[in-house]
DSSP file (Angstrom, degrees, kcal/mol; ACC not computed):
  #  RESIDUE AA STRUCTURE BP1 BP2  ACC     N-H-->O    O-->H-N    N-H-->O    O-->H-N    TCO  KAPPA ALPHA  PHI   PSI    X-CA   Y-CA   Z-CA
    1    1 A X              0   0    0      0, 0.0     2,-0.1     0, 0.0     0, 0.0   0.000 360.0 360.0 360.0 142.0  -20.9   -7.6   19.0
    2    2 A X    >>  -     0   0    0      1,-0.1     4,-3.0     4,-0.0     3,-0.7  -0.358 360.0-110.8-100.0-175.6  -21.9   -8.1   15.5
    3    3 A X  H 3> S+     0   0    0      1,-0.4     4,-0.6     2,-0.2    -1,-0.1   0.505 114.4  48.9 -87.3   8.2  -20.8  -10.3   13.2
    4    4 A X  H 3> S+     0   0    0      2,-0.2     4,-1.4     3,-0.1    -1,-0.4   0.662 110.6  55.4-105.9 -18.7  -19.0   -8.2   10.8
    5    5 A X  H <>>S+     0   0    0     -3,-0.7     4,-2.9     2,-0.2     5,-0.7   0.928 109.2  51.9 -52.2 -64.5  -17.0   -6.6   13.9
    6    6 A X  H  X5S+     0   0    0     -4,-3.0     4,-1.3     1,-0.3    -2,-0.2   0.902 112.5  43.2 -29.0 -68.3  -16.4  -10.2   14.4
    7    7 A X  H  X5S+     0   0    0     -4,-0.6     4,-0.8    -5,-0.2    -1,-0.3   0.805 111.9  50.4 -40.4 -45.2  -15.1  -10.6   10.8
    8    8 A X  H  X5S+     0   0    0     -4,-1.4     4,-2.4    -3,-0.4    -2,-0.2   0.843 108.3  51.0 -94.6 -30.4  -13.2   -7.8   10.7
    9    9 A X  H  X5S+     0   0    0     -4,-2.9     4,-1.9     2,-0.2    -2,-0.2   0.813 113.7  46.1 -68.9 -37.4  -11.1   -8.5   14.2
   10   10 A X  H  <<S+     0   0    0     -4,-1.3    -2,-0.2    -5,-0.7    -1,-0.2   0.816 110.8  53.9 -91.5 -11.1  -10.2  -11.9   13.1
   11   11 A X  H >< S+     0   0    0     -4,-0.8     3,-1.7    -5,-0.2    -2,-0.2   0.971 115.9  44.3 -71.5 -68.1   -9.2  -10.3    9.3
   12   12 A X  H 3< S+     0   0    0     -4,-2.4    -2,-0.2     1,-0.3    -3,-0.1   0.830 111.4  49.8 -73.7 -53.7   -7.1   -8.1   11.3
   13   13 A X  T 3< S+     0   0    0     -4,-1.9     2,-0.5    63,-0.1    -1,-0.3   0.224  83.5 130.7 -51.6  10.3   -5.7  -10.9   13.7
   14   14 A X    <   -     0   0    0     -3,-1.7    62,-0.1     1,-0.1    66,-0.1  -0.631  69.7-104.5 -85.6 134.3   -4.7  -13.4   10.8
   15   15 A X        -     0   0    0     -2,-0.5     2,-0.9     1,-0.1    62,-0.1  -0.043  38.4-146.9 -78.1 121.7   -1.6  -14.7   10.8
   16   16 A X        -     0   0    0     60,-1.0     2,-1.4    57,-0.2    64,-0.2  -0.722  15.9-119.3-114.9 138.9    0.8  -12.9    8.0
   17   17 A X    >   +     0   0    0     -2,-0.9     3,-1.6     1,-0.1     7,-0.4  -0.326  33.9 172.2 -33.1  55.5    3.7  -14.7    5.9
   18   18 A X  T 3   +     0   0    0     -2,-1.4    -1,-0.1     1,-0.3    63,-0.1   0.608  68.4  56.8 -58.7 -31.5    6.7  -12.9    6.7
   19   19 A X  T 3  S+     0   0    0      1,-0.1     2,-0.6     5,-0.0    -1,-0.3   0.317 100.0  82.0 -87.2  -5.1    9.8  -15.3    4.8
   20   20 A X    X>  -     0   0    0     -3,-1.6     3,-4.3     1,-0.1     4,-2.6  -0.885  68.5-169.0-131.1 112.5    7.7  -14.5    1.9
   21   21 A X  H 3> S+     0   0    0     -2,-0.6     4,-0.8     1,-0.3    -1,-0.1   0.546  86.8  55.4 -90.6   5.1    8.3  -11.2    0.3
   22   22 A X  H 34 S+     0   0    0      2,-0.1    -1,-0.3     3,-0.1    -5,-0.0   0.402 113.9  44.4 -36.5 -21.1    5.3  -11.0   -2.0
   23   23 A X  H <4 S+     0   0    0     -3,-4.3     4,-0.4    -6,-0.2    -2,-0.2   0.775 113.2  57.1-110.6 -47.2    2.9  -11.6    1.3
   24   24 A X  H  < S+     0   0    0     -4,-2.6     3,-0.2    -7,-0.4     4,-0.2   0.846 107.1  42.2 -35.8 -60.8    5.3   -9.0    3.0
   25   25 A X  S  < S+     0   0    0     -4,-0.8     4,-0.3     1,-0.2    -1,-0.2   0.530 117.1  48.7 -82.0 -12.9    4.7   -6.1    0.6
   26   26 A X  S    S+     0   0    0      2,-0.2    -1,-0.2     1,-0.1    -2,-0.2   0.509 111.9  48.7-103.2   1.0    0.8   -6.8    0.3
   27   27 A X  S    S+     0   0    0     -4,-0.4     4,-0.5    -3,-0.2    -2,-0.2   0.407 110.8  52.3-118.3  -1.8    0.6   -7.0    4.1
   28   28 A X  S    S+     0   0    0      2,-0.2    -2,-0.2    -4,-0.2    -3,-0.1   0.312 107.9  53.2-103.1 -19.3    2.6   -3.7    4.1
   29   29 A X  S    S+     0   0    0     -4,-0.3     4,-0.2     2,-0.1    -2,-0.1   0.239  96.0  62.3 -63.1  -4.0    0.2   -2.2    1.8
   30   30 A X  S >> S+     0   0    0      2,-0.1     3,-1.2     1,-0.1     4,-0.6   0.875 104.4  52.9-100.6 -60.6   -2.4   -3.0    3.7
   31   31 A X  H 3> S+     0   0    0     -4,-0.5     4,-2.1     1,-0.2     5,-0.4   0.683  89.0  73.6   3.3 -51.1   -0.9   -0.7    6.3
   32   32 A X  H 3> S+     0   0    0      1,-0.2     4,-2.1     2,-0.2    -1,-0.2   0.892  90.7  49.6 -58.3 -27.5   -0.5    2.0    4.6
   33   33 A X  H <> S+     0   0    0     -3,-1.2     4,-4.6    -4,-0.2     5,-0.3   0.940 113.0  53.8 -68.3 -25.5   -4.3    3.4    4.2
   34   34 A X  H  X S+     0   0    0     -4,-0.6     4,-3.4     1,-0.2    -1,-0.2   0.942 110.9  48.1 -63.3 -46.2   -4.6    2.9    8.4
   35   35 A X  H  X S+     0   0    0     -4,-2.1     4,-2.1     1,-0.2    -1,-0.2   0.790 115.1  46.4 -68.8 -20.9   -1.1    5.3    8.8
   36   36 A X  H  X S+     0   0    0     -4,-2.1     4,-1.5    -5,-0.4     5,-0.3   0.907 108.0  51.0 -93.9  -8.9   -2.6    7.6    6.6
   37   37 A X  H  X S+     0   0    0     -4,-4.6     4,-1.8    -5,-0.2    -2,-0.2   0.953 111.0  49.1 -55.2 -49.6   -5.6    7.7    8.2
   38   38 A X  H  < S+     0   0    0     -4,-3.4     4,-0.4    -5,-0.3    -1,-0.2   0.878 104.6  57.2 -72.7 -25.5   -3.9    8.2   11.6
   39   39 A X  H >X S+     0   0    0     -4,-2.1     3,-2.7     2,-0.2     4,-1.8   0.994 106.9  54.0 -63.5 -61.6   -1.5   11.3   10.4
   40   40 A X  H 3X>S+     0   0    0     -4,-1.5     4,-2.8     1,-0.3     5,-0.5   0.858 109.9  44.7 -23.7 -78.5   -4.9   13.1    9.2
   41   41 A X  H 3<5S+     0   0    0     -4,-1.8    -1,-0.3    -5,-0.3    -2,-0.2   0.513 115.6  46.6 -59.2  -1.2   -6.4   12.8   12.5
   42   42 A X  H X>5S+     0   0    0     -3,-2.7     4,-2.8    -4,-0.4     3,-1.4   0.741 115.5  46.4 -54.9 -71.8   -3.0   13.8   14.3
   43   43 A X  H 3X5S+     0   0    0     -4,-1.8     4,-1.0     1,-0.2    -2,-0.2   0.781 116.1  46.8 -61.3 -15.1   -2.6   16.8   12.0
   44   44 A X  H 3<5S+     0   0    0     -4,-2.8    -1,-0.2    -5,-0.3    -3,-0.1   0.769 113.2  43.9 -60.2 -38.1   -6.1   17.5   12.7
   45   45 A X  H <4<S+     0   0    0     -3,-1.4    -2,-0.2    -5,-0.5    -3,-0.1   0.921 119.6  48.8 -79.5 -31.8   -6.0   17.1   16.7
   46   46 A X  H  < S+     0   0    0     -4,-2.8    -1,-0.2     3,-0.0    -2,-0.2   0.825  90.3 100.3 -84.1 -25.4   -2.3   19.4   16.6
   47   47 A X  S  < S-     0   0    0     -4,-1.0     5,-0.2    -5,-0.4    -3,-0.1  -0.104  96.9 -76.2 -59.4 155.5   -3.8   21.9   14.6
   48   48 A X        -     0   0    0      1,-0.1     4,-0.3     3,-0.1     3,-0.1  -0.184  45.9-114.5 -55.8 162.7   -5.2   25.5   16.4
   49   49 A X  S >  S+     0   0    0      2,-0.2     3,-1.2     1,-0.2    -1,-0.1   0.823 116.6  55.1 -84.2 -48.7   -8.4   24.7   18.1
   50   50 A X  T 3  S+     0   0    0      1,-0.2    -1,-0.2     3,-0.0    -2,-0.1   0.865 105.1  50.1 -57.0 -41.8   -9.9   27.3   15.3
   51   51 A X  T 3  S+     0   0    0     -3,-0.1    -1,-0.2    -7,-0.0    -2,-0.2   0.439  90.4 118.0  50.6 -48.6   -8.6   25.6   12.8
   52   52 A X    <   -     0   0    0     -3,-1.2    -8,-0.1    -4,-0.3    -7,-0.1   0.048  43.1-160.7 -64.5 141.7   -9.9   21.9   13.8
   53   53 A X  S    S+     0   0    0      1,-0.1     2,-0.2     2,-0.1    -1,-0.1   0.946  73.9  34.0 -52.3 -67.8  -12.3   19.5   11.9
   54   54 A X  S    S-     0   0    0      1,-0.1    -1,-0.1   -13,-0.0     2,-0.1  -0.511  88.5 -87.6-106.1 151.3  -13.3   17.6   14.5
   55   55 A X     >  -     0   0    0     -2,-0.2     4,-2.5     1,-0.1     5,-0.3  -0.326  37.9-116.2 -79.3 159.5  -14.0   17.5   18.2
   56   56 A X  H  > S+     0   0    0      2,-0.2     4,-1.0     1,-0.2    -1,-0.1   0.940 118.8  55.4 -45.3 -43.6  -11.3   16.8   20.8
   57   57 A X  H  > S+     0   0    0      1,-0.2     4,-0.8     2,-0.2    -1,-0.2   0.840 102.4  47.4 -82.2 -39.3  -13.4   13.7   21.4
   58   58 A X  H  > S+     0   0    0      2,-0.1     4,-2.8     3,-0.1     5,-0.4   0.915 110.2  55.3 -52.4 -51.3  -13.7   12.0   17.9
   59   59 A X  H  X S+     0   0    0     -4,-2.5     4,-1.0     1,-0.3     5,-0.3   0.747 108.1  46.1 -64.8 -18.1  -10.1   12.4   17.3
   60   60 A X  H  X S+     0   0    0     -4,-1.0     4,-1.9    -5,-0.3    -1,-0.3   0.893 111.0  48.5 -93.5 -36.4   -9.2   10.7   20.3
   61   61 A X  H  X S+     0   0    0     -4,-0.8     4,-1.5     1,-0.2     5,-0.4   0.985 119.0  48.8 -67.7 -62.1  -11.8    7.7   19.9
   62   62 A X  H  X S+     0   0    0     -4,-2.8     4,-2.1     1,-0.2    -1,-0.2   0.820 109.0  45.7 -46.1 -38.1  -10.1    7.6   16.0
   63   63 A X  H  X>S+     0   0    0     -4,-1.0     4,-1.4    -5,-0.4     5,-0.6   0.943 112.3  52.5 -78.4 -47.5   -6.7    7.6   16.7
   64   64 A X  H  X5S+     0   0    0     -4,-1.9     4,-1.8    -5,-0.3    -2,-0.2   0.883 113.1  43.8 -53.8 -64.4   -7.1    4.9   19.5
   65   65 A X  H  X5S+     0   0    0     -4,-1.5     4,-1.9     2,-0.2    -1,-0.2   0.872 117.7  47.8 -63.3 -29.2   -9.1    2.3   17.1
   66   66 A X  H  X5S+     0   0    0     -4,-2.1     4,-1.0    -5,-0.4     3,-0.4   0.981 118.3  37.9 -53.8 -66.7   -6.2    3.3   14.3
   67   67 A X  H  X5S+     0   0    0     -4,-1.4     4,-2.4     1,-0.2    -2,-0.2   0.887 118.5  56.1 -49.0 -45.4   -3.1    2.7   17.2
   68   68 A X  H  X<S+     0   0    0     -4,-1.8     4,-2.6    -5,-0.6    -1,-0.2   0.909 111.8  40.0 -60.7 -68.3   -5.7   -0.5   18.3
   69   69 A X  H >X S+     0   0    0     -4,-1.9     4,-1.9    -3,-0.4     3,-1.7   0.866 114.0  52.3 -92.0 -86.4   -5.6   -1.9   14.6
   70   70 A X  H 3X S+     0   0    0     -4,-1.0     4,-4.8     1,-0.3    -1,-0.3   0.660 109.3  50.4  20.8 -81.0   -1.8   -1.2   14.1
   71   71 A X  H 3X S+     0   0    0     -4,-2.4     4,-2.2    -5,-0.2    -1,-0.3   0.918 113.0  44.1 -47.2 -45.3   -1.1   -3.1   17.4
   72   72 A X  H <X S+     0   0    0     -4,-2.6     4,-0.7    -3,-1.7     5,-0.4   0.961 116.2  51.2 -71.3 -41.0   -3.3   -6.5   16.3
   73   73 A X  H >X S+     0   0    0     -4,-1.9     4,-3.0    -5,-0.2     3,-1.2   0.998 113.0  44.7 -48.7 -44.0   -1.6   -6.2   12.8
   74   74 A X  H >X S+     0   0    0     -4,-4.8     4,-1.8     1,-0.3     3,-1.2   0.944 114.3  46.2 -38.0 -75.6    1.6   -6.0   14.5
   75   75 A X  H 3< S+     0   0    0     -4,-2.2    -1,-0.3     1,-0.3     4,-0.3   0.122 109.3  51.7 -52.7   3.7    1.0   -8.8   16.8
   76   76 A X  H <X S+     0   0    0     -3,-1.2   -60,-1.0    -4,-0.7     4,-0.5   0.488 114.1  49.2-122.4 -42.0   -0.5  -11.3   14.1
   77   77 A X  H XX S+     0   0    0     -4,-3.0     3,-3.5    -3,-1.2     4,-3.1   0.901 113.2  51.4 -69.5 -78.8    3.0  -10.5   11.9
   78   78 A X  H 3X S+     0   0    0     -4,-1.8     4,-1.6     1,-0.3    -1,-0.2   0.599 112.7  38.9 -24.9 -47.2    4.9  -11.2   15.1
   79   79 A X  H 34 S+     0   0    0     -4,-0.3    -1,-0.3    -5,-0.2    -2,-0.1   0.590 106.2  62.7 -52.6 -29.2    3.5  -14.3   15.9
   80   80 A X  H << S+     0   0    0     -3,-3.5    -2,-0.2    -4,-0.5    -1,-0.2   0.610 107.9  47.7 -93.6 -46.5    3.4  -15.4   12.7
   81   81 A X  H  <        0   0    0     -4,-3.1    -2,-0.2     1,-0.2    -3,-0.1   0.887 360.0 360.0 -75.9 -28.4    7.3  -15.1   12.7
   82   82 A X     <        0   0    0     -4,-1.6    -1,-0.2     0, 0.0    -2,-0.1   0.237 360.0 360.0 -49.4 360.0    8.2  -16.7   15.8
């Protein structure tokens, strides 16, 4: 694995400030670009098969690393709050 993968999993896993609602609203902005990223690729993958952008087979590897990076944000807020 390289070493900006490396970087970038342990940015994602970092533990975020929840009691503090400045930290809150920037860690909820940080969110946002990964949910819009993931409606594109859902309205792409539900759209008519003519219609599509993308193969069946991108869309699926992209929406699993979006839901993937969602879940580690989650879990790094969660933890963080406990």
């Amino acid at each position: 694995m390289s070493r900006s993968r490396v970087r970038e999993r342990a940015r994602l896993r970092a533990p975020v400030e929840t009691s503090d609602p400045a930290a809150l609203a920037a860690y909820a902005g940080a969110l946002r670009p990964v949910v819009t990223s993931l409606r594109t690729l859902t309205e792409d993958a539900t759209a008519a098969p003519s219609k599509r952008v993308h193969s069946r087979a991108f869309l699926r590897r992209e929406l699993l690393r979006g839901i993937r990076e969602l879940e580690a944000r989650i879990d790094a807020a969660t933890t963080s709050a406990a």
